[in-house]
C-alpha positions in Angstrom: -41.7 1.8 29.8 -42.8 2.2 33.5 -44.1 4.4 35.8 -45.4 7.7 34.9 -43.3 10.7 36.9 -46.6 11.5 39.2 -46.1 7.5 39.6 -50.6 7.4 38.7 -49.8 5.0 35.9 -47.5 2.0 34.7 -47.0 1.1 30.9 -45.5 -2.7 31.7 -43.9 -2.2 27.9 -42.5 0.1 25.3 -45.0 -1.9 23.0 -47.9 -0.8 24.9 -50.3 1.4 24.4 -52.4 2.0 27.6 -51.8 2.2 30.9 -52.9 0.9 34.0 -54.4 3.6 36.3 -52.5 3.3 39.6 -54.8 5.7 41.5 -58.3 7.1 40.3 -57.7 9.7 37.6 -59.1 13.0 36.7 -59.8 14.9 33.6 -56.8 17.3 33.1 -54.4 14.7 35.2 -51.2 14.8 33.0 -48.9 12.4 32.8 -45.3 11.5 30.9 -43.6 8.3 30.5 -40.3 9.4 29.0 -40.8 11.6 26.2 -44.5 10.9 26.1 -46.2 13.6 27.7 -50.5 13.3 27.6 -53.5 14.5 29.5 -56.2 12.0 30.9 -59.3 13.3 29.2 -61.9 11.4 31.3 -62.4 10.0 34.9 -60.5 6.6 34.8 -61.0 4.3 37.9 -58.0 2.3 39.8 -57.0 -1.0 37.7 -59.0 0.5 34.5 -56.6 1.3 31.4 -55.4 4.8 30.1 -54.7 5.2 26.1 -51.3 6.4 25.8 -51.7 7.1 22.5 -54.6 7.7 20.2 -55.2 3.7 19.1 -57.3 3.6 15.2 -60.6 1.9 15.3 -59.9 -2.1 14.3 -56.2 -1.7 16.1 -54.9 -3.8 18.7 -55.2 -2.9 22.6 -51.4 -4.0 23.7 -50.7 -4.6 27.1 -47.7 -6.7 28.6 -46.8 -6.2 25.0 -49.7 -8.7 24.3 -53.2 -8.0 22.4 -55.5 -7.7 25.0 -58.7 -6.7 22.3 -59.6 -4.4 19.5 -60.5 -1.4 19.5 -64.0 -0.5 18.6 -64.0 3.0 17.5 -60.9 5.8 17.4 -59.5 5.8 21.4 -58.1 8.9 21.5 -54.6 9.2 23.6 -55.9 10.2 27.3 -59.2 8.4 27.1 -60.5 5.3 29.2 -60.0 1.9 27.5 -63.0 -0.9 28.7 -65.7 -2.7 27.7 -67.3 0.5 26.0 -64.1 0.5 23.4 -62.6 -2.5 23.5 -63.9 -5.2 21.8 -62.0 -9.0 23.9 -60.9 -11.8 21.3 -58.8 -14.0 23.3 -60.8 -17.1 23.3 -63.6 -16.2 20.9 -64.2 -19.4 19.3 -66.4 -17.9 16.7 -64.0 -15.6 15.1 -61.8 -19.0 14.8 -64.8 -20.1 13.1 -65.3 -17.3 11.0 -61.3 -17.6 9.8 -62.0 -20.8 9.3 -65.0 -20.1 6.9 -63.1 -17.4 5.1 -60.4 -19.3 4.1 
């Protein structure tokens, strides 16, 4: 957990698995949190998240140690994580619905 060693990230838990982007990041930026060592593979704005590792298409999106989405397709580790990838479902009223149905 914490701040990468170049200090361009913080992962706010162990759980986690993306980053916020502290300063604007650029392919080939590397970065290690503890024994995690990875490359940013895109342009990632400030405030925008970093995958610290690759996340499966369908998986969670933890942040705080909280789901924060789904993933959409395979995030690779490195890559941006928005809107593009990341699919919200915190207060989606129609997949309560569709639970609801299923059941």
């Amino acid at each position: 957990m914490g701040l990468s060693t170049n200090g361009a990230a913080l992962r706010l838990s162990d759980a986690d698995n993306v980053a916020v982007v502290l300063r604007a990041l650029e392919p080939g930026t590397e970065l290690t949190f503890g024994a995690e060592h990875l490359i940013a593979t895109q342009e990632i704005p400030v405030g925008h998240k970093l995958a610290t590792r690759e996340i499966p298409a369908g998986a969670a999106i933890l942040k705080y140690g909280q789901t924060m989405g789904r993933a959409t397709v395979t995030i690779a580790a490195g890559e941006h994580v928005h809107v593009h990838n990341v699919e919200g479902i915190r207060g989606r009223g129609d997949l309560a619905a569709a639970r609801s149905a299923s059941a």
